[in-house]
C-alpha positions in Angstrom: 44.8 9.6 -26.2 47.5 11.1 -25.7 47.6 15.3 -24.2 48.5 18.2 -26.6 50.2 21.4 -25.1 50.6 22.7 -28.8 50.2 21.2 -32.7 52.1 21.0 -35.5 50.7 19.9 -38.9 51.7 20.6 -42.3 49.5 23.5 -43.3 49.5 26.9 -42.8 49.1 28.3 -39.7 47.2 31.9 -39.5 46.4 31.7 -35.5 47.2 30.5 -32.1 44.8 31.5 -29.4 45.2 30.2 -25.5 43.8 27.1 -26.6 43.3 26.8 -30.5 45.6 26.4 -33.1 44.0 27.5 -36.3 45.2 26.5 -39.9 44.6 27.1 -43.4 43.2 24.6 -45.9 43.3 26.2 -48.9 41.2 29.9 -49.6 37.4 29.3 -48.1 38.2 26.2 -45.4 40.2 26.4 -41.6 41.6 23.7 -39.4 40.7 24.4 -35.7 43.0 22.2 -33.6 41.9 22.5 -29.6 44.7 21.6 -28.0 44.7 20.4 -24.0 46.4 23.9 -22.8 44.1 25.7 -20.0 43.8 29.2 -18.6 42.3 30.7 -15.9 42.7 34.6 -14.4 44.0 35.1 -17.9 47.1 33.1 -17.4 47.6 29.7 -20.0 49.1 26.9 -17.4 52.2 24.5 -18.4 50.6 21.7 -17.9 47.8 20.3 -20.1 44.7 18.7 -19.0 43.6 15.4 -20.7 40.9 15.5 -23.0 40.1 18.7 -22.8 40.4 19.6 -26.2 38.6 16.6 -27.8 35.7 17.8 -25.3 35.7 21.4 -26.0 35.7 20.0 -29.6 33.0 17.5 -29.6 30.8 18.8 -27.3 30.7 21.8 -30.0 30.3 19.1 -32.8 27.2 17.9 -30.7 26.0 21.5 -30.4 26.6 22.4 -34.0 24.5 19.5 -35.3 21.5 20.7 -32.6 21.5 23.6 -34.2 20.8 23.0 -37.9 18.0 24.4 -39.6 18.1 26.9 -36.6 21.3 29.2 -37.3 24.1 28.4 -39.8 27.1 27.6 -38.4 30.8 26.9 -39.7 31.4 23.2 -39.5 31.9 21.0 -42.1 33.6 18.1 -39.7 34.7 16.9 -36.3 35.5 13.6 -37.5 39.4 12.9 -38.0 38.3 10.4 -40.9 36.2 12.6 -42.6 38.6 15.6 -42.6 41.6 13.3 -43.9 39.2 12.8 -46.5 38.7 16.5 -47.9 42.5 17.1 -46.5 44.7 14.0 -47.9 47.9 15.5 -46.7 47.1 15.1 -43.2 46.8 11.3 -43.5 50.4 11.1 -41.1 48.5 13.1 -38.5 45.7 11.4 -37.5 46.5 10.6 -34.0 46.9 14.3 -33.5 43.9 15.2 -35.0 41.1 12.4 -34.0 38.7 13.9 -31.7 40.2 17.6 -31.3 40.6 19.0 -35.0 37.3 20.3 -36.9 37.1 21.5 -40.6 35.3 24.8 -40.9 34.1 27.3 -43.5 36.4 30.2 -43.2 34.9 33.8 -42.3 35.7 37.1 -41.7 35.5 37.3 -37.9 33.4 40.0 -36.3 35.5 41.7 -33.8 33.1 41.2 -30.8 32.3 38.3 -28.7 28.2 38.2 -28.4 27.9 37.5 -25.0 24.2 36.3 -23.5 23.6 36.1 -19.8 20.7 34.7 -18.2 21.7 34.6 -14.7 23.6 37.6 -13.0 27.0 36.4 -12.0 31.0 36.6 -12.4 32.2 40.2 -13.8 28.5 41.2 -14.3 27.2 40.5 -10.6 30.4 42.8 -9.5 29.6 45.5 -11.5 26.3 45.2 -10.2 27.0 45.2 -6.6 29.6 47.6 -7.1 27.7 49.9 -9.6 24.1 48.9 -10.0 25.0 48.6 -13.8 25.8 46.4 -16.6 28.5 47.8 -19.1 27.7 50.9 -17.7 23.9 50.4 -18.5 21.5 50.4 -14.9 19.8 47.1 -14.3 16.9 47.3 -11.9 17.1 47.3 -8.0 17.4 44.3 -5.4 18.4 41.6 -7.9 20.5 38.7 -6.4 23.8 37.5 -7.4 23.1 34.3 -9.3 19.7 35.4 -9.9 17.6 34.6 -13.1 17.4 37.7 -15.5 14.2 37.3 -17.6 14.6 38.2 -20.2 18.4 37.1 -20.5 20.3 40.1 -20.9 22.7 40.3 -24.4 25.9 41.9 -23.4 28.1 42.2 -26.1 32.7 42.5 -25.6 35.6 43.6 -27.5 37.9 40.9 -28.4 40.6 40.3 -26.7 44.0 38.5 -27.9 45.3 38.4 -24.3 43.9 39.8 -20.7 40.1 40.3 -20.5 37.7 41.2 -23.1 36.2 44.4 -21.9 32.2 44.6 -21.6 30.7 47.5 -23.8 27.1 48.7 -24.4 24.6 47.9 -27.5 25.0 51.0 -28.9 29.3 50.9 -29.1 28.8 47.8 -31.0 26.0 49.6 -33.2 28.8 52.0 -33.8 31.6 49.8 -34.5 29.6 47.3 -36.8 26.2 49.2 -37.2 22.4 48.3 -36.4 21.8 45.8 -39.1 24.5 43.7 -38.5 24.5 44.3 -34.4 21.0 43.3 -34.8 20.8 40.4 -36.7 23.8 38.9 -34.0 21.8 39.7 -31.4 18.5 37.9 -33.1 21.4 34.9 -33.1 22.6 35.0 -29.8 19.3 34.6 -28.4 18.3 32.0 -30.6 21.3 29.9 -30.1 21.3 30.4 -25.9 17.5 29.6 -25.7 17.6 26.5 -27.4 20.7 25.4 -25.4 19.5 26.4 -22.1 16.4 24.6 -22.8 18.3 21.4 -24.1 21.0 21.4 -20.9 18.8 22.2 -18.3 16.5 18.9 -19.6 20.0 17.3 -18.7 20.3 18.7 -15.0 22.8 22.1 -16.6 21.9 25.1 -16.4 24.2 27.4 -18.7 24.3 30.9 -17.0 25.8 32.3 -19.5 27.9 32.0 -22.7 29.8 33.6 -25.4 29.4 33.1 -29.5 31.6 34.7 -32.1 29.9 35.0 -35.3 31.6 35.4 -39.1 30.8 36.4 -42.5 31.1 33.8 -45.3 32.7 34.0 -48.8 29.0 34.3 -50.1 28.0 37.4 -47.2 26.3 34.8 -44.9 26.5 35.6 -41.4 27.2 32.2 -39.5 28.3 31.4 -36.4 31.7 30.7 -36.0 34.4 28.9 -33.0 33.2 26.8 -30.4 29.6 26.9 -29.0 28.2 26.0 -25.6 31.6 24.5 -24.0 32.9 24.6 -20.2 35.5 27.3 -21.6 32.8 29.7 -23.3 30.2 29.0 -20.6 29.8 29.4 -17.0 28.1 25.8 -16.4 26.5 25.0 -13.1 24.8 21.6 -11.7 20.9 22.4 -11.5 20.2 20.2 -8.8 22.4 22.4 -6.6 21.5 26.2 -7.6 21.0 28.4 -4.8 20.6 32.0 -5.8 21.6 34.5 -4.0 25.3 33.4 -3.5 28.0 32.1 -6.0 27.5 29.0 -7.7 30.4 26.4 -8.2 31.2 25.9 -11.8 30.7 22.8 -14.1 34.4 23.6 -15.4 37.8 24.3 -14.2 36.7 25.3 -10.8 39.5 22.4 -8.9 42.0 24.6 -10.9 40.8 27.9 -10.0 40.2 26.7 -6.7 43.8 25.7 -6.3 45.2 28.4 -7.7 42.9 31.1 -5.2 44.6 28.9 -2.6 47.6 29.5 -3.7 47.3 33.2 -4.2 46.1 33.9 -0.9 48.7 31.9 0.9 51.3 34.2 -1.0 52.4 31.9 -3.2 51.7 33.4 -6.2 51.2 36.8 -7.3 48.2 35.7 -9.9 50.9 36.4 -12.9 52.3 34.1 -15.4 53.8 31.7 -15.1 51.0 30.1 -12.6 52.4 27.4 -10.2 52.8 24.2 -11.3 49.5 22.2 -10.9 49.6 19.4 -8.8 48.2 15.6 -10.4 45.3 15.7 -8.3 44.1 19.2 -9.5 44.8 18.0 -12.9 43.0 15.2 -12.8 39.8 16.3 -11.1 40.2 18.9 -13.5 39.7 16.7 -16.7 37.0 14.6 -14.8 34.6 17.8 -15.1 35.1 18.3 -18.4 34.4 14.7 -19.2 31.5 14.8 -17.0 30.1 17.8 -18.7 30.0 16.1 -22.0 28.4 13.3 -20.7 25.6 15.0 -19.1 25.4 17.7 -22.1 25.2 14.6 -24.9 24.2 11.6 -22.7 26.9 9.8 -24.1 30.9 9.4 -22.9 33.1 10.7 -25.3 35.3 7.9 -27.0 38.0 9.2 -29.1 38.8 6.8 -32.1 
């Protein structure tokens, strides 16, 4: 299978985000297109990483289809077959789009990322330490970085196109999208992350926490939307090796982040774009843990066809 730093098919194109290209097929249907670019500190590398997008893809597939009969969702397809079906003028592309391209319902995207964290870490554990707080709200006393929160707590961000998306309380996203709505994403969210954290810790992952985007349909349907449970939307750790009470290393691009932390404190970098180049190694080790989080999340490898 051959990398992808960037896509071009013959549709319209309404979006690029750090790693998706997203298309137009027709009024109600999108093309999501996940291409092999990674970021990390909020700065998109030049190299790609292989198979990273037909993970991040399928491993959403796989979540999608847990999920039915639990909370709609946007997928119509991940399979490259099936899409050139309902889309015949992508029949030329079908190397591009086999394993990273899925055919979705289009929405009108909520402009929050529904964030659910059931272990204190990353951002949120320095806020903590630093503040005792969470988006400003207090958390209780003596809690451990790493630690479970029971329940998990939903903290809700403001999208953002670049940089970081900035935490905010419950009750900014009650004013921005008001309680009906902000409710009924919240019902979601926790829906959605119980049943996954039940499903991948069976599977020796624990996800500590994760992001969903949600949309509303042509027919007023609230769905969830975008990719779901993945290495990029979720901080991923091994269960076998959890130790609360100190940081845990991560089921995803930690060998890049790793590399580039050792580059920034050498003085190498200044931790602005554009990021050194990545050495083979790093690369390589890099798309090994995203392989090897598909495997453990599905129980299968991913083949690409």
């Amino acid at each position: 299978m051959n990398t992808m730093l960037a896509s071009d098919l013959p549709l319209p194109r309404i979006g690029r985000g750090k790693v998706r290209d997203v298309y137009a097929v027709g009024e109600d249907r999108v093309l999501l297109v996940t291409t092999d670019r990674i970021s990390a500190f909020d700065v998109v590398m030049a190299e790609t990483i292989p198979m990273k997008g037909a993970v991040l893809t399928q491993i959403s597939a796989w979540w999608f289809a847990q999920f039915a009969g639990v909370v709609p969702h946007h997928m119509i397809s991940a399979d490259a077959d099936a899409i050139i079906g309902e889309v015949p003028a992508l029949k030329a592309q079908r190397a591009a789009l086999a394993g990273r391209a899925m055919l979705c319902r289009r929405t009108t995207v909520f402009p929050i990322e529904c964030v659910i964290r059931g272990y204190l870490s990353g951002s949120a554990w320095k806020e903590y330490a630093a503040q005792g707080t969470l988006a400003g709200e207090k958390l209780p006393s003596g809690l451990l970085e790493s630690g479970k929160l029971e329940p998990a707590i939903f903290s809700p961000a403001t999208k953002a196109e670049t940089g970081h998306d900035e935490n905010i309380t419950v009750a900014r996203m009650r004013a921005i999208l008001g309680d009906e709505v902000t409710a009924t994403l919240e019902r979601m969210t926790r829906t959605v992350y119980a049943l996954g954290e039940q499903v991948s810790r069976q599977r020796g992952i624990i996800i500590a926490d994760t992001k969903f985007e949600f949309g509303r349909d042509n027919r007023g349907h609230i769905i969830l939307i975008d990719e779901a449970m993945t290495p990029d939307s979720s901080r991923f750790w091994a269960a076998d090796a959890y130790r609360p009470g100190q940081p845990q290393p991560s089921f995803d691009k930690q060998p890049l982040r790793d590399y580039l932390d050792t580059e920034r404190r050498a003085g190498r970098w200044n931790g602005e774009a554009p990021a050194p180049p990545l050495p083979a190694a790093v690369v390589d080790a890099t798309s090994k843990r995203y392989l090897e989080a598909y495997r453990r999340i599905t129980g299968t490898e991913l083949k690409v066809a």
